[in-house]
C-alpha positions in Angstrom: -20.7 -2.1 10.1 -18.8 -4.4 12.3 -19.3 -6.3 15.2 -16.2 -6.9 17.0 -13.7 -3.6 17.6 -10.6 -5.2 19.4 -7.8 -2.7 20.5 -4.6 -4.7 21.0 -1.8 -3.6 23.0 1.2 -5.2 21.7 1.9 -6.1 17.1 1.9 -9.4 18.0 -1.7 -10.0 19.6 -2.8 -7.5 16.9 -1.4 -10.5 14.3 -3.2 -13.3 16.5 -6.4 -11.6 16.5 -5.9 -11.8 12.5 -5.1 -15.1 12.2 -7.9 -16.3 14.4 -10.4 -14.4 12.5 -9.2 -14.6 9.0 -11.0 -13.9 6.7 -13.7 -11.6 8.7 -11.3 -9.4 10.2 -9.2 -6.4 8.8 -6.8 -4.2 10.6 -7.6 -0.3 11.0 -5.0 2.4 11.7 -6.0 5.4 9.7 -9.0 3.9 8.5 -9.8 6.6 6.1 -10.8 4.3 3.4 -12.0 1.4 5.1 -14.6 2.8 7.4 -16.4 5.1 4.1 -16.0 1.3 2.3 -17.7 -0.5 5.4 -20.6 2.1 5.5 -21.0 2.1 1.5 -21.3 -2.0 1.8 -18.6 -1.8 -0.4 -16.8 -4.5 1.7 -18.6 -7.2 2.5 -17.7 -9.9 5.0 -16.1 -7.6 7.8 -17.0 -8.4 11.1 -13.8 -7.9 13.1 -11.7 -4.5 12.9 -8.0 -4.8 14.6 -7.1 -1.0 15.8 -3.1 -0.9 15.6 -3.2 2.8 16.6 -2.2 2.4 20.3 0.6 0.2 19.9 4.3 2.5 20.6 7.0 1.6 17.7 4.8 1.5 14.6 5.2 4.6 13.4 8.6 5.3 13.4 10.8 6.3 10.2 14.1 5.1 10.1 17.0 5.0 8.2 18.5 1.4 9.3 22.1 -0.3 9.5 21.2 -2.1 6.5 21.3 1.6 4.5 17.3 1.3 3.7 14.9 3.8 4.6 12.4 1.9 6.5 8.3 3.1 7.5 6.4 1.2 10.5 2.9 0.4 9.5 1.2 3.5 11.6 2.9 6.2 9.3 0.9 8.7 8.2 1.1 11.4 5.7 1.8 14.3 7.8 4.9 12.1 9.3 6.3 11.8 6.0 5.4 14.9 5.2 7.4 16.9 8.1 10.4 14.1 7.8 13.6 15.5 7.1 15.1 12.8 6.4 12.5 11.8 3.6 12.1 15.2 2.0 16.2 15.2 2.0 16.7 11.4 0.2 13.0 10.2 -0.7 11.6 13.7 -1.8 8.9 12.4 -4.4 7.6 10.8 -1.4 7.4 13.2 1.1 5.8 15.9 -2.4 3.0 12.7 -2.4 2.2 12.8 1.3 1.6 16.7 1.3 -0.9 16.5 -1.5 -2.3 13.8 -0.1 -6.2 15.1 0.9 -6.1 17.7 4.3 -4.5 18.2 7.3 -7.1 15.9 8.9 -6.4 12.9 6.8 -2.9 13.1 6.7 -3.2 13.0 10.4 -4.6 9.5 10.4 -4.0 8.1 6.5 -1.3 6.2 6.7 1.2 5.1 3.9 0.7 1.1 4.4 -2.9 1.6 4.1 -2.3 3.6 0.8 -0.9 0.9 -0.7 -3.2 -1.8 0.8 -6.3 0.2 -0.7 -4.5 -0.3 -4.3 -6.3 2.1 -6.4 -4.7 3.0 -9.3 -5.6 6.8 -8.1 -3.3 6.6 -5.0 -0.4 9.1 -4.9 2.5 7.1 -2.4 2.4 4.0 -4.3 3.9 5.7 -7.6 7.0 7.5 -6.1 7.8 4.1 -3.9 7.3 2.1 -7.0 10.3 4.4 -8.5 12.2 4.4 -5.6 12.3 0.7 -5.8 10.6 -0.3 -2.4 9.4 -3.0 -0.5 7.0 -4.1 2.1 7.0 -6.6 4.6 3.8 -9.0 5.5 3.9 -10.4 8.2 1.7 -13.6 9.6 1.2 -16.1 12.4 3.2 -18.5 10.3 5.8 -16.3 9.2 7.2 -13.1 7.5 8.2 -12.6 3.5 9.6 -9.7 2.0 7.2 -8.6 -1.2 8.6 -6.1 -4.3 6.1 -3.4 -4.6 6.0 -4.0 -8.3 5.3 -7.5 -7.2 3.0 -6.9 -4.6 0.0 -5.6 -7.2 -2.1 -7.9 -9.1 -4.9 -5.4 -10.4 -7.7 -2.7 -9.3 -7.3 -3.5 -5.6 -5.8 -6.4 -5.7 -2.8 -7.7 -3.8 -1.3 -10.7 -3.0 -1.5 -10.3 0.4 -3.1 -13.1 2.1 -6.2 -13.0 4.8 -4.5 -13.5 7.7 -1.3 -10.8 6.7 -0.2 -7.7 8.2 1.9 -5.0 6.2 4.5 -4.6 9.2 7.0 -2.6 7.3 8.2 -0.6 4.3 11.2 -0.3 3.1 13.5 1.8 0.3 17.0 2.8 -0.8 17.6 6.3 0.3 17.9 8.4 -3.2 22.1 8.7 -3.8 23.5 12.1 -3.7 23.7 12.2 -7.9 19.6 11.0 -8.1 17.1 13.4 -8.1 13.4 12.8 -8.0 9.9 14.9 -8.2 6.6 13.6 -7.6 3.3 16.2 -10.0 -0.1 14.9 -9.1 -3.2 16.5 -11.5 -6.2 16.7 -9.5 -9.6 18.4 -10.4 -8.9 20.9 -7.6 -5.9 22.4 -5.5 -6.9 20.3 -2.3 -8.9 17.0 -1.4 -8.4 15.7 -4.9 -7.9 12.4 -6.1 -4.9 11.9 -8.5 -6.2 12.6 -12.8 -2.8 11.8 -13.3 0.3 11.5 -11.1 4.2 10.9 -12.0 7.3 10.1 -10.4 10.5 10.9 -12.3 13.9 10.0 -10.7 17.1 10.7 -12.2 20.9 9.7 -11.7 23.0 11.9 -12.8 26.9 11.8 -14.0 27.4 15.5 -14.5 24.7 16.2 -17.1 24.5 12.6 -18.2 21.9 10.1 -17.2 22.7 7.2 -15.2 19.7 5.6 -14.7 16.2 6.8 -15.2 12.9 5.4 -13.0 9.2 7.2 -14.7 6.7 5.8 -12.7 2.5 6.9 -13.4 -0.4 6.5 -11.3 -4.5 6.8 -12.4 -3.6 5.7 -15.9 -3.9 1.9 -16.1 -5.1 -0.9 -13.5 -1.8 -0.4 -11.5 1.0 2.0 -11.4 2.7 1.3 -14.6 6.6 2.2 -15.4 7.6 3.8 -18.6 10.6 1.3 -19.6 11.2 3.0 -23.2 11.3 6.4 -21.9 14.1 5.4 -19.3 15.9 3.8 -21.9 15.7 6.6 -24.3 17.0 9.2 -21.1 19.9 6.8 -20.2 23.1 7.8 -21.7 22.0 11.3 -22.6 21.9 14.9 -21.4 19.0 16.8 -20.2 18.3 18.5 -22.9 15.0 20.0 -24.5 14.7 17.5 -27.0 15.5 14.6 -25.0 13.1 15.4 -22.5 10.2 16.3 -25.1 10.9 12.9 -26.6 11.1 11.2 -23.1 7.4 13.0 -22.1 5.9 11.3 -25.7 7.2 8.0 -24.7 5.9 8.1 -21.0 2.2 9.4 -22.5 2.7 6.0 -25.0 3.2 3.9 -22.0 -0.3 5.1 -20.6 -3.2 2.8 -20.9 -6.0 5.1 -19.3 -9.4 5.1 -19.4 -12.8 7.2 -20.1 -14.1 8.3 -16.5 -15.9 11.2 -14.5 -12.1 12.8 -13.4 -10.8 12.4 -17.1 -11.3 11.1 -20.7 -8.2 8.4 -21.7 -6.8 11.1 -24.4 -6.7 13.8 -21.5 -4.9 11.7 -19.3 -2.2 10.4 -21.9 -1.6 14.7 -22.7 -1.4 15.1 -19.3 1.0 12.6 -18.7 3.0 13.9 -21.6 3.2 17.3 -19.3 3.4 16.2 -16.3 6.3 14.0 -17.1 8.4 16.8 -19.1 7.7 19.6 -16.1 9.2 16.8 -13.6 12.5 16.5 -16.0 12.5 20.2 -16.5 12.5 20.9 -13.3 15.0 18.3 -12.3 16.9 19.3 -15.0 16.9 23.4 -13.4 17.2 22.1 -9.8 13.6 23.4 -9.3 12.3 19.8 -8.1 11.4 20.7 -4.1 8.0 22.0 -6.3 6.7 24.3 -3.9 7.3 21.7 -0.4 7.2 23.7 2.4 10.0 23.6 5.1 7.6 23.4 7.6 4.0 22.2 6.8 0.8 22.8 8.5 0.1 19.7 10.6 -2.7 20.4 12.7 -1.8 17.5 14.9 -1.0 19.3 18.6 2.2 18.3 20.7 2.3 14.8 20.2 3.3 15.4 16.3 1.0 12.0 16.0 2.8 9.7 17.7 2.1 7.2 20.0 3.1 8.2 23.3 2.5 5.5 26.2 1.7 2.3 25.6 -1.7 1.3 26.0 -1.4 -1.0 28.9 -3.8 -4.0 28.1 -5.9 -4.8 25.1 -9.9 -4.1 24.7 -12.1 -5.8 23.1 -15.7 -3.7 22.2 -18.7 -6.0 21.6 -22.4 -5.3 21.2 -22.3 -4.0 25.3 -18.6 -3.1 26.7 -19.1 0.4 27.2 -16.3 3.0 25.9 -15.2 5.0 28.7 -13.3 8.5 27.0 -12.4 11.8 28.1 -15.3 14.6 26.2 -14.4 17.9 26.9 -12.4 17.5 29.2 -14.9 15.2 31.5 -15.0 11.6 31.7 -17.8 10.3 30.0 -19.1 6.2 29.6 -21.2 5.7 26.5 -23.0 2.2 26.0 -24.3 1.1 22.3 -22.2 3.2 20.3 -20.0 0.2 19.4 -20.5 -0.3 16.0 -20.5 3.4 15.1 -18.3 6.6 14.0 -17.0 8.8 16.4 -19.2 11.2 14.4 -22.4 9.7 15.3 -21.4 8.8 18.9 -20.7 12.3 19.6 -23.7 13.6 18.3 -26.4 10.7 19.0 -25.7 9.6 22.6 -23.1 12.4 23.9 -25.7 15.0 22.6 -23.2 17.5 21.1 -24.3 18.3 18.0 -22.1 21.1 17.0 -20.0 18.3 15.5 -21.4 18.2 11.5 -22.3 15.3 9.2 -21.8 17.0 5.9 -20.6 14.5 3.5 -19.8 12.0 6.2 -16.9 11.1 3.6 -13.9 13.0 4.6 -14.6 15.3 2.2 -16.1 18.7 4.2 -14.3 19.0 7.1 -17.7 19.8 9.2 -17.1 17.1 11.2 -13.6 18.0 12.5 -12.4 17.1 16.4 -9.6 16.8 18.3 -8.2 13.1 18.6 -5.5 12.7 21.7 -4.7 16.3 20.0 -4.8 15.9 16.7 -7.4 16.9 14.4 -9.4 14.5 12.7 -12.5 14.0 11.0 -15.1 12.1 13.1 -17.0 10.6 10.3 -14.0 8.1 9.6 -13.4 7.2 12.8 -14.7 4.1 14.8 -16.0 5.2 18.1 -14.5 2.6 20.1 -11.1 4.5 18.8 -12.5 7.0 21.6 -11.6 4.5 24.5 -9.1 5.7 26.9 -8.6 8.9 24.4 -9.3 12.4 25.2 -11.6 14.1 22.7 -11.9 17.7 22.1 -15.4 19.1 20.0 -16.3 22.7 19.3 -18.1 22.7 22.7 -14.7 22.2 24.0 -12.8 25.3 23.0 -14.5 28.3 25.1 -11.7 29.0 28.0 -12.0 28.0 31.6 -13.3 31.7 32.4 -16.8 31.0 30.4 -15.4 33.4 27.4 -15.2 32.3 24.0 -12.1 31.4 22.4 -10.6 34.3 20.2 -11.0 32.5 17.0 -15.0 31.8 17.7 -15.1 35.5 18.8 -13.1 36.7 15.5 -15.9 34.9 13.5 -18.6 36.8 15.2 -16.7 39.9 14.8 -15.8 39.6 11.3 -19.0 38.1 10.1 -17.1 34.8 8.8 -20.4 33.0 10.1 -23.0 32.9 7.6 -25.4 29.5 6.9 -23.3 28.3 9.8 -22.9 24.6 9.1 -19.6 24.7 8.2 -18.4 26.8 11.0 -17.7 24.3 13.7 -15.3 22.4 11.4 -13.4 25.8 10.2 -13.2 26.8 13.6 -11.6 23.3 15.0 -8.9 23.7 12.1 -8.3 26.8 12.7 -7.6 26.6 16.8 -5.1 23.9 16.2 -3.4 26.2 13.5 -3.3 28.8 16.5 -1.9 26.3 18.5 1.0 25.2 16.1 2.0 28.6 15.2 0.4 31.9 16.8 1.5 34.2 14.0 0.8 32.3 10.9 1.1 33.5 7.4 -1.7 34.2 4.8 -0.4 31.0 3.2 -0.6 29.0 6.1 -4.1 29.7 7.2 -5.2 28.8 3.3 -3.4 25.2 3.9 -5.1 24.9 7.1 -8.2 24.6 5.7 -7.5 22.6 2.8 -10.0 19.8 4.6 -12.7 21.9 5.0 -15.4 23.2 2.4 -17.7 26.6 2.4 -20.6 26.4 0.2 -21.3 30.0 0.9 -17.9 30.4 -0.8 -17.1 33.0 1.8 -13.5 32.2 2.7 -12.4 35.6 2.5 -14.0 36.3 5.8 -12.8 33.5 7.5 -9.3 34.0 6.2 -10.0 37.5 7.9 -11.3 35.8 10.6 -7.9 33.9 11.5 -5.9 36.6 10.6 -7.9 38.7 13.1 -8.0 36.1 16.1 -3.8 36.0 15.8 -3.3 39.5 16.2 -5.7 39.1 19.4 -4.3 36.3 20.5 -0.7 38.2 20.0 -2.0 41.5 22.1 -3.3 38.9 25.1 0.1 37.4 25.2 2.1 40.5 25.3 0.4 41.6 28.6 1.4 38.7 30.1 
């Protein structure tokens, strides 16, 4: 793992710290891809991590005096997600973040680290590579301004240097005449990784194109335009044939490959589909595709921002201790440093009812509450837990010694079978009751996007929810 976990208080001591140990350090905000990397080995050479997720200002999204739309570097998924502003002018983004993984990823994924990872695979690089955007590095000897269709060089590869920061994104707003939609293919409703993903935006004069941007994502080393396509659209109506002929010339852009998700043939059909769906339903005014109004976050009262500013900066060797809140009780943990929150919690706290099941993000058994939101442990660096409050399914029976409703609903309802994945479905499904104390069929389903049964018995814990709601309902109208 790593050996130095600094914590800096303000951007530009977070930009020091990089230049100082270029080379050997990264910066971590979400960290959702780097830690897994750092525990596969997959990244060699890391011995510094730089957390940005305490400093106040990074996360904002902005609409600025010079007209762009503009992301801080600490933007996650969920905030562009729930943004009205982007699901009004930047929808194909805001359609990426939602089917971006789970509630607890989105919670800490953000959008600069998307497009620092580089996969091909990656769903907000291909709508801001349509929308035209831009990202800002930033250095101790200086800022430049990069093209996103600059910025890639091949399978995850940039040209940023070493010592750089992505400080900034930034983007036209869509005009009132342009219209956009954003279809990811994935092998499964939720948690997937992008087959296949397009971006299709439109101008429109009346029912003639203006202008035409197809970008497509997962087939070829980069996100790829399809130039003759938005030729062939420009100038013409919206009709059936134009946009069949449009889809053939997208799919003969495609340069895919043979892999475990997908053959190369698949994946130039489904590019073909994906791309005529997007123009059909631009075309019908059916491009929203499903977004809800109001999404399940599972990230408390803070809504995942940075509220206070940290103060001073930390620095977590081999022997500073991490000093957090557990359950709500101050707790000092020495030699857990260089580990996950995950393994902290469960080898020196002792609470074990925090899972390892994949320990990639992928199960959800390892869900907690993070300054309120929930997270998954595994992809967290302990020292994250410094000066934070941490909540674990220890945590959630009420201050008269009762269980909560939800833990008592899954006793009742017999939603607890092999067991292992019932502390994670519980922690999602608290912070669901938190958010919205009546929620719909739907929105217990998308709570628990991030969390797997291999019982397959979701019925009862759909049952389970539904039943710890009208409880919880009952409670408060005695009040």
């Amino acid at each position: 793992m790593w050996e130095t976990y600094y914590t800096p208080a303000t951007l530009d001591e977070a930009i020091t710290v990089l230049g100082k140990h270029k080379g050997s350090a990264r910066i971590i905000a979400g960290g959702t891809d780097l830690i897994l990397e750092l525990e596969r080995g997959v990244r060699s050479g890391v011995k510094t991590l730089i957390d940005i997720t305490r400093i106040p200002g990074l996360d904002t999204i902005t609409l600025g005096d010079d007209g762009l739309i503009h992301l801080g570097p600490l933007v996650t998924h969920n905030h562009v997600a729930g943004s009205k502003l982007i699901v009004e002018q930047a929808l194909p983004l805001a359609q990426a973040s939602w089917w971006e993984a789970s509630p607890q990823i989105r919670n800490r994924g953000t959008v600069a680290g998307n497009l620092i990872t580089a996969s091909p695979a990656n769903d907000a690089i291909t709508p801001l590579m349509a929308l035209g955007a831009q990202v800002t590095l930033r250095s101790v000897d200086g800022e430049r301004i990069v093209p996103l269709a600059d910025f890639y060089t091949g399978v995850r590869k940039t040209v940023m240097e070493p010592d750089e920061m992505l400080t900034a994104i930034s983007f036209a707003p869509l005009d009132t005449p342009a219209r956009g939609m954003f279809i990811k293919l994935g092998l499964r409703k939720a948690q997937a990784i992008s087959v296949v993903n397009v971006a299709v935006i439109v101008a429109l004069d009346g029912e003639m194109v203006v202008d035409a941007k197809i970008t497509m994502g997962s087939v070829a080393p980069t996100i790829i335009r399809a130039p003759e396509a938005e030729e062939f659209l420009a100038g013409k109506s919206l009709t059936q044939e134009a946009i069949d002929e449009a889809a053939k010339l997208a799919a003969a852009a495609s340069k895919p490959i043979d892999d475990i998700r997908g053959s190369a043939a698949y994946r130039c059909e489904m590019v073909r589909v994906l791309t005529r769906r997007a123009l059909m339903a631009i075309r019908d005014g059916e491009e929203t595709g499903g977004l809800p109004s109001d999404p399940v976050m599972l990230w408390g009262k803070s809504k995942g921002l940075v509220k206070k500013e940290l103060g001073q900066s930390f620095v977590h060797g081999e022997d500073e201790p991490i000093e957090t809140v557990i359950n709500g009780q101050p707790v000092t943990i020495r030699g857990a440093n260089h580990k996950t929150l995950l393994r902290m919690l469960r080898e020196d706290v002792g609470l074990v009812g925090t899972k390892e099941g994949c320990a990639e993000g992928e199960c959800g058994a390892c869900t907690v509450y993070l300054d309120g939101a929930a997270v998954m442990s595994c992809l967290v660096g302990a020292p994250r837990a410094h000066g934070a409050e941490i909540v674990t399914i220890e945590g959630l029976a009420q201050d008269d010694g009762h269980l909560h409703p939800l833990q008592e609903a899954f006793v009742e309802e017999g939603a607890v079978q092999c067991g292992y994945c019932t502390p994670g479905f519980i922690m999602s499904g608290a912070k669901l009751l938190e958010e919205r104390p009546n929620p719909s069929h739907w929105e217990i389903q998308q709570s628990i996007t991030g969390n797997l049964c291999r019982c397959t018995g979701y019925y009862k814990i759909v049952s389970a929810f539904e039943h710890a709601a009208e409880t919880m309902d009952k409670e408060e109208g005695k009040k």
